[in-house]
N, C-alpha and C positions, 0 to 999 in steps of 0.2 A: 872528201873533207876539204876544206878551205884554209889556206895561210894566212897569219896576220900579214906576213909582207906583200903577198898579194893585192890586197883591201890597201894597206898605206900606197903601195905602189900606183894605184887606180884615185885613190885620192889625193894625193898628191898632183896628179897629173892634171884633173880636173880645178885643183887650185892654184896651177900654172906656180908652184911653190919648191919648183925640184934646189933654183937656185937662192931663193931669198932668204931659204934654213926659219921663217916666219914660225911654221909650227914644227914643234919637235913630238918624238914619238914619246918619249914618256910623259910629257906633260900635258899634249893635246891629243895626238893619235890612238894611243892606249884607251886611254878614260873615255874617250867617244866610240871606239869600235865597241866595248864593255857596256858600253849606254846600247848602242844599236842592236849587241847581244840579248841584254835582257828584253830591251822593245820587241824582237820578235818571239822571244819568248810569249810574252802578252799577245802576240797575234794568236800562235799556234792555241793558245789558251781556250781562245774566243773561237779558232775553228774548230776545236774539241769539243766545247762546251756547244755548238751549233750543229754539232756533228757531220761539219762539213769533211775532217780528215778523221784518221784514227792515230793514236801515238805509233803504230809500229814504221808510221811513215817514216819515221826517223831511226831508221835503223841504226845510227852511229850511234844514238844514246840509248838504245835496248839494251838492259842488260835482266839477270834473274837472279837473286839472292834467295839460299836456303840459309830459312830459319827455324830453330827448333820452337816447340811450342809444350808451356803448361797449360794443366787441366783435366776434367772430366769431361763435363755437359758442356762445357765451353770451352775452347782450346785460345791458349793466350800466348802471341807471340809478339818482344821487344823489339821495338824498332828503332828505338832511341841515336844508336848509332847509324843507321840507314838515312834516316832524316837528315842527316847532315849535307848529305851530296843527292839527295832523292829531287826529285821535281815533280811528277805525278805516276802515281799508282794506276794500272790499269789492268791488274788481273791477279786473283789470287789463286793460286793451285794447291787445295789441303789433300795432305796425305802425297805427296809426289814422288817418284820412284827416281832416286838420285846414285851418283857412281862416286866414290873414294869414301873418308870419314872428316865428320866436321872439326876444327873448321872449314877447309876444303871442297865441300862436298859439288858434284855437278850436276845439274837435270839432267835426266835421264828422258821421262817421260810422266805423263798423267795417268792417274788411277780414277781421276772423278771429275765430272763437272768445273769448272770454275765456279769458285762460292760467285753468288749475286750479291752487290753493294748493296748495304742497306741505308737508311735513312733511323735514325733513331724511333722513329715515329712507328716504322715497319718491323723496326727490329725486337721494340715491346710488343707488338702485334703479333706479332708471328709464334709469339712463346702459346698462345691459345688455337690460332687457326694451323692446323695437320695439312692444309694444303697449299703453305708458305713455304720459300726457302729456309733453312734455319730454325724450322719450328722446334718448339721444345716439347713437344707431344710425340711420343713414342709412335713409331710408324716402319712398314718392312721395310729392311734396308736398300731394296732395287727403287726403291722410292722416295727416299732421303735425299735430300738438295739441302745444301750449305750455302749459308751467306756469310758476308763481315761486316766488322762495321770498325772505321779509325782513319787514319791513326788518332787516340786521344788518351790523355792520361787519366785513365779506365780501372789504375792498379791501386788507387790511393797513395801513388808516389810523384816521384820529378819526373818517372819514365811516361814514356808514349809508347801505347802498345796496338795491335792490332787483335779482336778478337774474333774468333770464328764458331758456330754452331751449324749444325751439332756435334758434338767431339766425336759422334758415335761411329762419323765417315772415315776417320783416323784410322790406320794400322799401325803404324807408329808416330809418333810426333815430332811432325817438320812440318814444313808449308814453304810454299815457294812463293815469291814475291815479284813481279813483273813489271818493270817501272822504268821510266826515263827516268835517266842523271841528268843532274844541270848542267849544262856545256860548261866545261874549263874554260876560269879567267885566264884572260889576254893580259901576260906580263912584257913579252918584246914581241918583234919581228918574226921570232921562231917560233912563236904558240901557233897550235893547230886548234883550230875554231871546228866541232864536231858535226856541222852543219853540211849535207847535202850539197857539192858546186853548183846547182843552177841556183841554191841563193844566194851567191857572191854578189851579184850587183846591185843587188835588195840590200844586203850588209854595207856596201859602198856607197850608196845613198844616206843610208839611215847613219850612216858614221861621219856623211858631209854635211847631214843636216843638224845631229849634234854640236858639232865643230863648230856650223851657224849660230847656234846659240848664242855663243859669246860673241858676237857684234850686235845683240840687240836685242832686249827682254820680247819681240814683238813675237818673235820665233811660237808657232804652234806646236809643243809637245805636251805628249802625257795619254791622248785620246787614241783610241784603236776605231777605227772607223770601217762599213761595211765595203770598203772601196780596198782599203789594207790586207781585210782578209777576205777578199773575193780574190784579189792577186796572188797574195800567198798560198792558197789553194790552187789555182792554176798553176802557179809555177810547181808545186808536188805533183801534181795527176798528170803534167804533160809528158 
């Protein structure tokens, strides 16, 4: 993992600024390594969405939440409070074989398949075709594939939930949820940035080049370009 002091230390150096005290850390430091945080966030986005990386590349924001779930034919589980610190979902595991009692509970291991994401398109389709994931057409159980479809507020409430079919793969009701966290905002020098060290100097750029901003609207930011995330994927794979 990476320190804020690190990243100020490195940029500082580079803006020849150690004596002029010109930018200070809570008013320019902070807010630009935060800016440079969520911009690679948008990279890693775009290499996901290309399927250049996969999210486990990020092992410091892995984490797995068990969640209980209602239902019969469809098992419904809230996410409402996961959403808060969640960044993207990449695997569901229904029915999973977990150790302690909840809330506590830990993975253990899998009893099934990973349900398949569906697409809302797929996921009303599937309630007729028997050789979808999730179908809603009774079929032997050694042949039963699960999907999801969410998070969305699915319940006729303020909640967001996640729902999965068929309930039938259930033994009892939980689900496991697989997903990066957001990386923790950068409040001082002492925050730890959850990021991989070979992206530190990618973090140091993109937090000088923030900092640029403010001398001059001309500054190019906002855009993720294929140059951005060709780099960022080689810096993961090497």
């Amino acid at each position: 993992m990476i320190t804020a002091l690190s990243v100020f230390n490195d940029v500082r150096s580079f803006l020849d600024d150690d004596n002029s005290l010109r930018y200070s850390e809570p008013a320019d430091l902070v807010p630009a390594l935060n800016k440079a945080v969520l911009y690679l966030t948008t990279i890693f986005n775009s290499a996901f969405e290309q399927k250049k990386l996969s999210p486990e590349v990020l092992s410091e924001l892995v984490y797995t939440a068990i969640l209980p779930v209602t239902g019969t034919t469809t098992k419904k589980a809230n996410v409402t409070t996961l959403m808060t610190t969640l960044w993207t979902i990449f695997g569901i595991d229904p029915d999973p074989i977990v150790t302690g009692s909840y809330p506590n509970e830990l993975y253990s291991e899998s009893r099934n398949r990973w349900a398949a994401r569906a697409t809302l398109e797929s996921w009303e389709d599937s309630q007729s075709d028997p050789f979808s994931p999730g179908t809603g057409i009774s079929i032997l159980a050694d042949f039963a594939r699960s999907s999801y479809i969410g998070p969305g507020h699915y319940g006729g409430d303020s909640l967001l939930y996640i729902m999965v079919r068929p309930g039938s793969v259930f033994t009892v009701d939980k689900l496991a949820v697989w997903y990066l966290k957001n990386p923790t905002v950068v409040l001082t020098s002492s925050s730890i940035i959850e990021f991989p060290l070979r992206l530190h100097n990618l973090l140091v750029d993109k937090t000088l080049n923030y900092i640029s901003i403010q001398q001059g609207p001309e500054s190019q930011y906002g855009k993720v370009t294929d140059k951005e995330v060709s780099t960022l994927v080689s810096l993961m794979i090497s």
